[in-house]
C-alpha positions as CSV (number, residue, x, y, z in Angstrom):
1,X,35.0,19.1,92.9
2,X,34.8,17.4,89.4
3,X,37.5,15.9,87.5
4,X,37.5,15.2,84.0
5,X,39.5,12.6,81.8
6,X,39.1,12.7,77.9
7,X,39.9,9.8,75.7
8,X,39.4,8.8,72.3
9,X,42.1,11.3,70.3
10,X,44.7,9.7,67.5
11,X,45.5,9.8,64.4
12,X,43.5,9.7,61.6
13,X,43.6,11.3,57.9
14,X,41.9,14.1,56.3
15,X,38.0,13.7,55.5
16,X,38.0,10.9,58.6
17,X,36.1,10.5,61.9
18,X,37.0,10.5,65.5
19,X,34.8,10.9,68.4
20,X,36.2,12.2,71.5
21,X,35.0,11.3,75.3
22,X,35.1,13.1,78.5
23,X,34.5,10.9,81.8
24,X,33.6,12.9,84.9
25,X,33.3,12.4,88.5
26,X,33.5,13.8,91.9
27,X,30.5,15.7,91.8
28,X,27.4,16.8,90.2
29,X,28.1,16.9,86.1
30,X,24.6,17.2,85.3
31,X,24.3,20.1,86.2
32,X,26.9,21.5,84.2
33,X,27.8,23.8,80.9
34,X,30.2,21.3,79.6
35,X,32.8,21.9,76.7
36,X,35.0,21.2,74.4
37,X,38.1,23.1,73.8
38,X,41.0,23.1,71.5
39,X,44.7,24.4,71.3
40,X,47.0,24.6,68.3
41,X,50.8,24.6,69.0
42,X,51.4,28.8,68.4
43,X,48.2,29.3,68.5
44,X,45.2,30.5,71.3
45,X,43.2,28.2,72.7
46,X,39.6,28.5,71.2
47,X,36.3,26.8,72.4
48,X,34.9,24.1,69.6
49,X,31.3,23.3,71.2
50,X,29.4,24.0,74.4
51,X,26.1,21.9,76.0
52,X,23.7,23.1,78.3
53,X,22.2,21.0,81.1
54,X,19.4,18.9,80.3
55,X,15.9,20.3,81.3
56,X,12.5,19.7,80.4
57,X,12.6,22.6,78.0
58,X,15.5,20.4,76.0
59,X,19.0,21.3,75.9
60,X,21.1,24.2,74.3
61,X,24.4,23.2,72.1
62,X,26.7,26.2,70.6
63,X,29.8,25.7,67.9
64,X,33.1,27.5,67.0
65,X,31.9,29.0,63.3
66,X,35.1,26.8,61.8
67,X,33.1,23.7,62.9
68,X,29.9,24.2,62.5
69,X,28.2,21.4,60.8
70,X,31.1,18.9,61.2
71,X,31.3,18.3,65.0
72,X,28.5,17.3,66.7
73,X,28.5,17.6,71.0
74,X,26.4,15.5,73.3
75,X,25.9,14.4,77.0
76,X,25.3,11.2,78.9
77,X,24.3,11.7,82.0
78,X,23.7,8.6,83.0
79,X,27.0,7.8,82.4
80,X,29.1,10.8,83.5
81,X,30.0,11.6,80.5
82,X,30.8,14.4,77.2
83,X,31.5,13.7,73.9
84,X,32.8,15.1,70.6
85,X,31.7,13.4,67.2
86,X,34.1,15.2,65.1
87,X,33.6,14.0,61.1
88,X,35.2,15.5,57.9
89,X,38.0,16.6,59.8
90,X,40.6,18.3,58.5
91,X,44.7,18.7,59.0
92,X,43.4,22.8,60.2
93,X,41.4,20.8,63.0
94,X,44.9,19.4,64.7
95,X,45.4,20.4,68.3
96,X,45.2,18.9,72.0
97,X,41.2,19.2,72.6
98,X,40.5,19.4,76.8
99,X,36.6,19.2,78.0
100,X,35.8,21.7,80.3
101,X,32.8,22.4,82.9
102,X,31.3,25.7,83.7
103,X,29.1,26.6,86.9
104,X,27.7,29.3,84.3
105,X,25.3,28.7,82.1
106,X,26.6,28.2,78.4
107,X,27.0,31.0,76.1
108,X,28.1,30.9,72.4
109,X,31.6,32.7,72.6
110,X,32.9,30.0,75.0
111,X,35.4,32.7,77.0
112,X,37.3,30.2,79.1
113,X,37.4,31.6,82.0
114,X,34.0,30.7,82.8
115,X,35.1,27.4,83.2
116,X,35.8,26.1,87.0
117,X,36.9,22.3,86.1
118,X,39.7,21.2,83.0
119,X,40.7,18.0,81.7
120,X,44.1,17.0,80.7
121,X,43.8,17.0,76.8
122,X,43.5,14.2,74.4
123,X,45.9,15.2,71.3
124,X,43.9,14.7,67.9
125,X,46.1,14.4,64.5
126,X,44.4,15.3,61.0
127,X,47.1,14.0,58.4
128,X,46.6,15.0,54.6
């Protein structure tokens, strides 16, 4: 089993920078699809970003359209751990983001029930 803790959310205003970490352990994250997910209050949950599993072919990264170019995922494997740099954000990009893990492999749309393993949020506030 892997469990997953994110840190790193707040408060910060409009055309700032946060970056957002996900700490796993209990098993294997390595091996992973890991992501990054976001929800709204009143609104659906929606996938931000995606990361393949490192291989010697290089790695695979995927973004929600609405953040494209402004978030930026990455992997430490080393380390256990995910993370989302998020700069220009924006009061739109306010919601509780949760990192996720997939036994899948990665693809673009991010449909969230191809995830096995779910942190329990780290709320992030975009003031303007």
């Amino acid at each position: 089993q892997v469990q997953l803790v994110e840190s790193g959310g707040g408060s910060v205003q409009g055309g700032g920078s946060l970056r957002l970490s996900c700490a796993a352990s209990g098993g294997t994250a390595g091996s992973y699809c890991m992501g990054w997910f976001r929800q709204a209050p009143g609104k659906e949950r929606e996938g931000v970003a995606a990361i393949s599993p490192h291989s010697p072919a290089g790695i695979s990264t995927y973004y929600a359209d609405s953040v494209k170019g402004r978030f930026t995922i990455s992997r430490n494997n080393a380390i256990n751990t995910l993370f989302l740099q998020m700069n220009s954000l924006k009061p739109e990009d306010t919601a509780m983001y949760y990192c996720a893990a997939s036994r899948l492999r990665c693809i673009a749309t991010m449909p969230g029930d191809r995830y096995n393993y779910w942190g329990q949020g780290t709320q992030v506030t975009v003031s303007s």
